[in-house]
C-alpha positions as CSV (number, residue, x, y, z in Angstrom):
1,X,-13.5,-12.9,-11.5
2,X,-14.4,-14.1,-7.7
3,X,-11.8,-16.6,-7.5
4,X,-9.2,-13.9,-8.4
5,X,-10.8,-11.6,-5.7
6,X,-10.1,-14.2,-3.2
7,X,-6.7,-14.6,-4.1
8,X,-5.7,-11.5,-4.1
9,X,-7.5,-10.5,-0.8
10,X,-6.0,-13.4,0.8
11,X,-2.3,-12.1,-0.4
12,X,-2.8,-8.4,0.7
13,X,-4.1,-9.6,4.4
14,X,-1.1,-12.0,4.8
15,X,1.5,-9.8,3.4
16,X,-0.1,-6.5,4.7
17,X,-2.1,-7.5,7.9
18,X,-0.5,-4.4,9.6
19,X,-2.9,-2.3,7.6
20,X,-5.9,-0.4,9.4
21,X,-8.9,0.2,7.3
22,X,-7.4,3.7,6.9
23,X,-4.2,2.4,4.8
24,X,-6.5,0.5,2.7
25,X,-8.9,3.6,2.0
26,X,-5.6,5.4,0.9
27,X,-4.0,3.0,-0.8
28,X,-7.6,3.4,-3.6
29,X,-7.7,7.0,-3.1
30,X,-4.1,7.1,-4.1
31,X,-4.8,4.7,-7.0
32,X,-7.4,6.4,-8.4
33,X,-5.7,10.0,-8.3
34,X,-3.1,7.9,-10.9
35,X,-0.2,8.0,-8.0
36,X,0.6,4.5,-8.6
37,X,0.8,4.9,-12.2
38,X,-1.9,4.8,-14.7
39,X,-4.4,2.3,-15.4
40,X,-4.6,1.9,-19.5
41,X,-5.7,-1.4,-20.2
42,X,-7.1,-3.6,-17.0
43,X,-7.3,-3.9,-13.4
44,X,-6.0,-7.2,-11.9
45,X,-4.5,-8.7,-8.6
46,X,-0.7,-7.5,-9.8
47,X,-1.2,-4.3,-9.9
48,X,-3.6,-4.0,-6.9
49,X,-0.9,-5.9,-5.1
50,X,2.1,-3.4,-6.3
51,X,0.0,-0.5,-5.0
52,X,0.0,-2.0,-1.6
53,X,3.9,-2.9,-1.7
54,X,4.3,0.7,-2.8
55,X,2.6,2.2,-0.5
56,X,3.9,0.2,2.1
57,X,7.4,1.3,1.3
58,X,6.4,5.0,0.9
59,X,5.1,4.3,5.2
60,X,7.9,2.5,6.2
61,X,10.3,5.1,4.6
62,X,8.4,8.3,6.7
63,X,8.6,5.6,9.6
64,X,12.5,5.5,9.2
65,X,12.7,9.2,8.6
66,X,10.6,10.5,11.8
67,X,12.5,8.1,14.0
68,X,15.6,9.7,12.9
69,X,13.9,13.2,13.8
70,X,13.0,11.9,17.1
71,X,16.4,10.3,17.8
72,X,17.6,13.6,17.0
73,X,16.0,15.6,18.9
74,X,16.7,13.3,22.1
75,X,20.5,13.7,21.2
């Protein structure tokens, strides 16, 4: 429903502001290719809101790793 919309936009921009429109696009695409699990029964804010903190994860974790490259290669 509409109110449960808003809330759960208003969560994703606070927690996930850093996001360009780009993220967003791939966070769906990912979701609907099932990469953030199935969806059997319903769609709500919880689960949209665990496929953003997934995916940010996943981009802070190839962050991390191509900063280690880069130190690396500086070394």
């Amino acid at each position: 429903n509409v109110p449960q919309i808003k809330q759960t936009s208003a969560m994703l921009l606070t927690d996930f502001y850093y996001f360009k429109i780009a993220d967003i696009n791939l966070v769906f695409q990912n979701a609907k290719k099932g990469l953030y699990g199935s969806m059997y029964e319903s769609l709500d804010g919880l689960k949209i809101y665990q496929w953003f903190e997934q995916y940010a994860l996943q981009r802070a974790n190839i962050a991390f790793q191509e900063n280690l490259r880069l130190h690396d290669l500086i070394k």
